[in-house]
C-alpha positions in Angstrom: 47.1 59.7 55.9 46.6 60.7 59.8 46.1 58.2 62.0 44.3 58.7 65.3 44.1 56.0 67.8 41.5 56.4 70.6 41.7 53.6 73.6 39.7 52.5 76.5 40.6 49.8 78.5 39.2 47.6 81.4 39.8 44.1 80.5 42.8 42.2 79.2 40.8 39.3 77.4 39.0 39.9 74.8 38.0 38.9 71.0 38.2 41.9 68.4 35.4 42.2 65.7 35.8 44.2 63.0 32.8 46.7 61.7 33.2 49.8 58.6 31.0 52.2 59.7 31.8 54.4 56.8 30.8 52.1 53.4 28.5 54.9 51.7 31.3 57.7 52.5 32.7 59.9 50.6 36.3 59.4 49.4 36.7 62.9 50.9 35.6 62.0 54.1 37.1 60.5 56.9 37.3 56.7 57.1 36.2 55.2 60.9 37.1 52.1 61.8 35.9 50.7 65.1 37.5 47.5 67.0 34.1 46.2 69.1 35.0 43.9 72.0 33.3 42.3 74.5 33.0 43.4 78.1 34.5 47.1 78.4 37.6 47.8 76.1 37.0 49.8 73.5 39.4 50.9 70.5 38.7 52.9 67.8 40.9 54.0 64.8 40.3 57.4 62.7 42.3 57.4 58.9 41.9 60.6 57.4 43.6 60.8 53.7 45.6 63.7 53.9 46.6 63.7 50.1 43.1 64.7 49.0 44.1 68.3 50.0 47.3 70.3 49.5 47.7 70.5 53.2 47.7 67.1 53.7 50.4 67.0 51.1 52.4 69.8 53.0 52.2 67.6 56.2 53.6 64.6 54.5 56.2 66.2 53.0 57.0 67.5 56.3 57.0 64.2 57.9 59.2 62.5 54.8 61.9 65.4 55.8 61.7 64.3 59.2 63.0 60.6 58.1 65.9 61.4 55.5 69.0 60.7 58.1 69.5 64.6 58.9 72.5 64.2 56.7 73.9 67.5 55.2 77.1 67.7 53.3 80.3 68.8 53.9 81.3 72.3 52.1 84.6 71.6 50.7 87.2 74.0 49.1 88.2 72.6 45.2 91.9 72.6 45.2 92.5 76.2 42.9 95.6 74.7 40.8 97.7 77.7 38.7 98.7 76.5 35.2 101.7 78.0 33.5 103.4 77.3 30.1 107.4 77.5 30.5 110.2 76.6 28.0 113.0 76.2 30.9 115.8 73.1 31.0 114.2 70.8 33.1 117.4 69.9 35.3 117.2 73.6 36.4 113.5 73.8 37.0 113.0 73.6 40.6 110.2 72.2 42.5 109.0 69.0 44.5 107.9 66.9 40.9 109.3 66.9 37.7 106.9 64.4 35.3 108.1 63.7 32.7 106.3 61.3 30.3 107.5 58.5 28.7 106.6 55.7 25.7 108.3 52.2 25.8 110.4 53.6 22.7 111.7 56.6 25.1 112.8 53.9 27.6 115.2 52.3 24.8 119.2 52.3 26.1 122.6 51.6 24.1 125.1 48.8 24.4 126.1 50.7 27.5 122.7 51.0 29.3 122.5 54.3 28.3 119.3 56.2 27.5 118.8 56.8 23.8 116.2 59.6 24.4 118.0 63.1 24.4 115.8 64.0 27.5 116.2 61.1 29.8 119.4 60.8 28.8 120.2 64.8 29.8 118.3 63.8 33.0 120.3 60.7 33.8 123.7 62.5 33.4 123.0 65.0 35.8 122.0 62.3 38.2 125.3 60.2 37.8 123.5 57.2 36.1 120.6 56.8 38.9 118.1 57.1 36.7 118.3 54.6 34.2 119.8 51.9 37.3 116.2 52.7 39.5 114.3 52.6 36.8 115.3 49.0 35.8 115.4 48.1 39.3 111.7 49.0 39.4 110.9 47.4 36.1 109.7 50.4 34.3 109.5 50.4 30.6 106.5 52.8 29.8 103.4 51.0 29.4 100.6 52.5 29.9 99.6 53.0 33.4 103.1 52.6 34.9 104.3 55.2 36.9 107.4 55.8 39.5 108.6 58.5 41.6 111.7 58.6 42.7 113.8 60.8 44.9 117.0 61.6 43.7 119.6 64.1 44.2 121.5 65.9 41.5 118.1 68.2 40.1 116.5 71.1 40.6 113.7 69.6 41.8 113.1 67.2 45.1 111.6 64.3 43.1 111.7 62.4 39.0 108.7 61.1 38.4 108.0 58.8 35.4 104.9 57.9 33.9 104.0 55.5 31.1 101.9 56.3 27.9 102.1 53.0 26.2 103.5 52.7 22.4 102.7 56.1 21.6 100.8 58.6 23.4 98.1 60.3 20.2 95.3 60.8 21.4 93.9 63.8 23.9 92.7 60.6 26.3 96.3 59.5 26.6 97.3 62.7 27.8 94.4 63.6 30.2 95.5 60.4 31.6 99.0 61.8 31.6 97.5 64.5 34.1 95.3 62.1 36.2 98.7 60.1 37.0 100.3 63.4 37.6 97.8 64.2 40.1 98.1 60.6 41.8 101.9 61.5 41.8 101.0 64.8 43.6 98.5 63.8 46.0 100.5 60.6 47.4 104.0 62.7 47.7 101.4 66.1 49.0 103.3 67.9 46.7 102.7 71.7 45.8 104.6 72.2 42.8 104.8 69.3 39.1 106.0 70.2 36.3 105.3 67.7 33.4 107.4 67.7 30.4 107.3 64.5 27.8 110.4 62.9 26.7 109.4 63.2 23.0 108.5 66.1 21.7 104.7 67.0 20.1 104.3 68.1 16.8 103.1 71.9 16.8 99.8 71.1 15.4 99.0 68.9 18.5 100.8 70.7 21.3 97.8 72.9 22.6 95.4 70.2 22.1 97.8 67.8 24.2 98.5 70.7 27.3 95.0 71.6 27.4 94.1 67.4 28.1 97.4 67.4 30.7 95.5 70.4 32.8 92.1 68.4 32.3 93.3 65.1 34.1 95.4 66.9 36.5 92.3 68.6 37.5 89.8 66.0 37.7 92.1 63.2 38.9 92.6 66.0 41.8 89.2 66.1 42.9 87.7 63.5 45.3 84.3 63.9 46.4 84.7 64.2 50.5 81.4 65.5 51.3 79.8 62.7 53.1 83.1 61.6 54.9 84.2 62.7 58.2 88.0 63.1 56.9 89.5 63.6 54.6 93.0 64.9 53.0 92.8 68.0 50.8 95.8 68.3 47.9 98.5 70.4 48.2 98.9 70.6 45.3 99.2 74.2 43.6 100.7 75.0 41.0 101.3 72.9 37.4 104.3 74.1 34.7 104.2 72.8 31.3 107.4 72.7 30.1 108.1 72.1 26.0 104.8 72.6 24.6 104.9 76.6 23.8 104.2 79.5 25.2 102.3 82.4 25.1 98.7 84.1 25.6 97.1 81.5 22.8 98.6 78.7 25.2 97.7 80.4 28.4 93.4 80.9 26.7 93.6 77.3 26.1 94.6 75.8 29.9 92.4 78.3 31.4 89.5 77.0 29.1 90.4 73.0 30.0 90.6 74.3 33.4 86.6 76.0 33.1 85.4 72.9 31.3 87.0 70.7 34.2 85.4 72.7 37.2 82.2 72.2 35.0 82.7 68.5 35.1 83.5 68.3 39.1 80.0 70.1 39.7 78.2 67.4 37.3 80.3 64.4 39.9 79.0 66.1 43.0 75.6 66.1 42.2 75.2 62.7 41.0 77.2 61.5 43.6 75.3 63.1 45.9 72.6 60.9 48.2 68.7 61.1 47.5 68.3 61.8 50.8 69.9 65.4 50.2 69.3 66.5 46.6 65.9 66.7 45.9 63.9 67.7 43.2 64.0 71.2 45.2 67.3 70.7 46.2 68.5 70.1 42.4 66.4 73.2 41.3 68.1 75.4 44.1 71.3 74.2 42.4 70.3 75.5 39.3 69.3 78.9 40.6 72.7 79.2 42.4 74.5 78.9 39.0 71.9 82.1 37.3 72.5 84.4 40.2 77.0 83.3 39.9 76.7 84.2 36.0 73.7 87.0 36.5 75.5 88.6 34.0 74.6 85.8 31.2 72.6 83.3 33.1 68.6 83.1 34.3 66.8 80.6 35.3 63.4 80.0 35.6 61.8 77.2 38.0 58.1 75.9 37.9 56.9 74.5 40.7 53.7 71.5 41.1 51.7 73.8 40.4 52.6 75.8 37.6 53.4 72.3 35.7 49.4 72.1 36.6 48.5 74.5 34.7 51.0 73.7 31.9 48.9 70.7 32.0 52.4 68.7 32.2 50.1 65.0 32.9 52.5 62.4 31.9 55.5 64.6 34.0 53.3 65.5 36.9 52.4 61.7 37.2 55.6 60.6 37.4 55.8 62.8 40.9 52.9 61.8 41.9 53.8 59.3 44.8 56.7 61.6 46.1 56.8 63.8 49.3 59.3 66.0 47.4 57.5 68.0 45.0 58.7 68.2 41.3 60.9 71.0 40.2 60.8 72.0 36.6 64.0 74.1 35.7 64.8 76.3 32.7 68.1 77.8 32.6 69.3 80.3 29.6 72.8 81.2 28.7 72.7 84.8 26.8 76.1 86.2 25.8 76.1 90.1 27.3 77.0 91.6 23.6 76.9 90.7 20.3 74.5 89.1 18.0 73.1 85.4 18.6 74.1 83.1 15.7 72.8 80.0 17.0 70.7 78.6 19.3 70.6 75.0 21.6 68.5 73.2 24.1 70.3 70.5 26.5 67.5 68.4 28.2 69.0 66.6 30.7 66.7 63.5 32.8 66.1 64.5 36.2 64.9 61.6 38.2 66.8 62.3 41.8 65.6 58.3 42.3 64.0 56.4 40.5 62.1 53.5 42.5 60.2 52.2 38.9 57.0 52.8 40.9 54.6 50.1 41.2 56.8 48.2 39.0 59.8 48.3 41.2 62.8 47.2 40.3 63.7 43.9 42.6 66.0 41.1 41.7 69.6 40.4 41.0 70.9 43.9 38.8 68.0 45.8 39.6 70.7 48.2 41.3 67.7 50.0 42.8 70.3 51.2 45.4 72.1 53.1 42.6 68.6 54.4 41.4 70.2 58.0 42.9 72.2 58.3 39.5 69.4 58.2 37.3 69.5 62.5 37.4 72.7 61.8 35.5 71.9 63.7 32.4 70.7 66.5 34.7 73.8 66.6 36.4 75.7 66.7 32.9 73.4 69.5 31.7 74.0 71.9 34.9 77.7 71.0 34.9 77.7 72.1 31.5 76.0 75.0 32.5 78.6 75.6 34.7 81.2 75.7 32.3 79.7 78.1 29.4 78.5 80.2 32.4 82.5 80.7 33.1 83.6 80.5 29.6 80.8 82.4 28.3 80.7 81.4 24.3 79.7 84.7 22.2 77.1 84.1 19.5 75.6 81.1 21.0 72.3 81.0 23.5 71.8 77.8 25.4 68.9 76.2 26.8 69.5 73.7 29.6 65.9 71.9 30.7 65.5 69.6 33.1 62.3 67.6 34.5 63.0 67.0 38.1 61.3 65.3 39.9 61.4 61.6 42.2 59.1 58.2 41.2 58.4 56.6 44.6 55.2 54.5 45.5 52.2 55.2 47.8 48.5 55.5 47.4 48.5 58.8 45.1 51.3 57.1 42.6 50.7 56.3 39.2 49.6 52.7 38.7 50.1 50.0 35.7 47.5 50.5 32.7 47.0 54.1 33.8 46.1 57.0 31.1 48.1 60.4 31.0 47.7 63.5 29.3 50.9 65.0 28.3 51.4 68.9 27.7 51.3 68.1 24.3 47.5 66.4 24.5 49.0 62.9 23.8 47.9 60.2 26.3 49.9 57.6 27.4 49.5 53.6 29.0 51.4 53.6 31.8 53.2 49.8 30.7 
């Protein structure tokens, strides 16, 4: 609402009396309020409610915008890391990491504190026995989440790093995790170069599904979300060679897909790590239309705004905006494949509440987490980023539908209230609980 304040003053003591001169008006109509004192000060107060028009609305949005900490992000570069699948001895292979993965079986030694693991033991040879001394020194057996880097002479490469997988490593998780501790290697040592290789060899059945979770990790336990800092360190990190596990085009489709899926799950982090303050309903929809125009060749999108959702007669959504300055945003994104036929068809829906302040009934006490209220877009952000990634991978025979309502539920006088009635699009109503 505006607020006008109209003063006169020409005495400091007085008694204030409050009159409504406006009981029979309209709810359209401006509310006047006047302060009557004694002797000669006057003050009068003029509360005109803005929201009953769509200008008023535009004002308060502009005002909200005004408030929101002026904070914009940083535009950061992703690390661009090259993958490559190499059968090469790995005491010639040079670089600044070789990773090689190990289970606490790998790590057993002989009577002579030898390692019984043809790699390790290859390994440890060409560094005179420093291998197997460091790594007792350091405690290592190969437990899951152990890891050690050591620099050593006697290798092609600058560093031996070695990184636990537990028992046995069987499962795609154990090896992204691989790559997430090969990244932690690479960041802390700013390496540009790893090559990860695992002490026992996979089974052929497994191999590509084990490289293509090593790429995953090393990709995602890469990224760090710098946006909202004012430094940060940006990895060196390059190139990856994955020695052992096969070769050829096959192998090289199957990292570059972990690699597209990845990139897809970074741009789902950013945005629901991103502040309320900066992604909006509008925001979030811009997002959206960003990703149609980088895939134009498979990709549109189509955004409703308030008032399109009006005449959709979207109630129960529209409701939910209701108290916001930031308008809601309803997106519709389609993946078409350029050629072929389409053989199937699927809808993501993804929730799209950029905060969620529960309204009325706002959430207060202990675990409320209302200050982590920013990450209840999460299903939107796993929708886009998976957007994202079929946009880049580009599936044929498949279209995809990814839908999102997006919008905020704040409080104020045009909010939804307790024991309210909607209309959905549908024609069913709803008690607001």
């Amino acid at each position: 609402m505006a607020v006008t304040l109209v003063t006169s003053v020409a005495s400091s003591s007085a008694r204030f009396h409050l009159r409504s001169l406006s009981s029979s008006a309209s709810p359209f109509s401006s509310s006047f309020i006047r302060f009557q004192l004694p002797s000669r000060v006057k003050l009068a107060l003029a509360v005109t409610p803005l929201y009953h028009s769509s200008r008023g609305r535009a004002m308060a949005h502009t005002l909200a915008q005004a408030t929101l900490g002026l904070t914009q992000a940083n535009s950061i570069d992703h690390p661009k890391v090259t993958f490559a699948a190499k059968d090469v001895d790995v005491t010639e292979w040079k670089g600044d990491i070789l990773a090689v993965g190990v289970t606490e079986k790998d790590m057993a030694k002989d009577v002579n504190s030898k390692f019984q693991n043809p790699i390790l033991n290859k390994l440890d040879a060409h560094l005179g026995g420093l291998l197997a001394d460091v790594s007792s020194e350091e405690d290592f057996s190969g437990k899951p989440g152990q890891s050690t880097v050591l620099r050593l002479p006697g290798l092609g490469s600058k560093r031996v790093g070695l990184i636990g997988l537990g028992k046995a490593a069987s499962s795609p998780s154990a090896f992204q995790s691989l790559g997430e501790a090969v990244a932690a290697a690479a960041k802390a040592s700013q390496a540009s170069s790893v090559a990860v290789v695992l002490a026992s060899s996979e089974s052929n059945e497994s191999k590509l599904t084990s490289a293509s979770a090593i790429a995953s990790g090393t990709v995602l336990g890469l990224f760090e979300d710098s946006r909202y800092k004012s430094e940060s360190k940006k990895p060196s990190l390059k190139s990856v060679d994955i020695i052992g596990f096969g070769t050829g085009p096959e192998f090289e489709k199957k990292l570059k897909y972990a690699e597209d899926v990845s990139y897809g799950v970074i741009f789902g982090r950013e945005l629901v790590n991103s502040p309320a303050n900066v992604l909006t309903p509008a925001v979030l929809a811009d997002e959206a239309s960003n990703l149609a125009s980088m895939y134009s060749d498979v990709m549109t999108a189509n955004i409703l705004n308030e008032e399109q959702c009006k005449e959709l007669k979207m109630g129960s959504y529209l409701a939910v905006a209701a108290a916001s300055a930031n308008p809601p945003r309803f997106i519709h994104l389609v993946y078409k494949p350029s050629s072929g036929p389409v053989k199937t068809k699927l809808a993501l829906v993804g929730k799209g509440l950029t905060f969620d302040s529960g309204g009325y009934n706002i959430k207060t006490g202990p675990g409320c987490l209302i200050e982590l209220m920013k990450f209840d877009m999460g299903g939107s952000a796993a929708v886009l980023g998976a957007a994202k990634a079929i946009g880049q991978i580009k599936p044929p025979g498949v279209e995809v539908h990814f839908i999102v309502a997006a919008c905020e539920n704040m409080i104020s006088g045009t909010g939804m209230r307790p024991g309210d009635v909607l209309t959905a699009s549908n024609g069913k109503t709803i008690e607001v609980p």
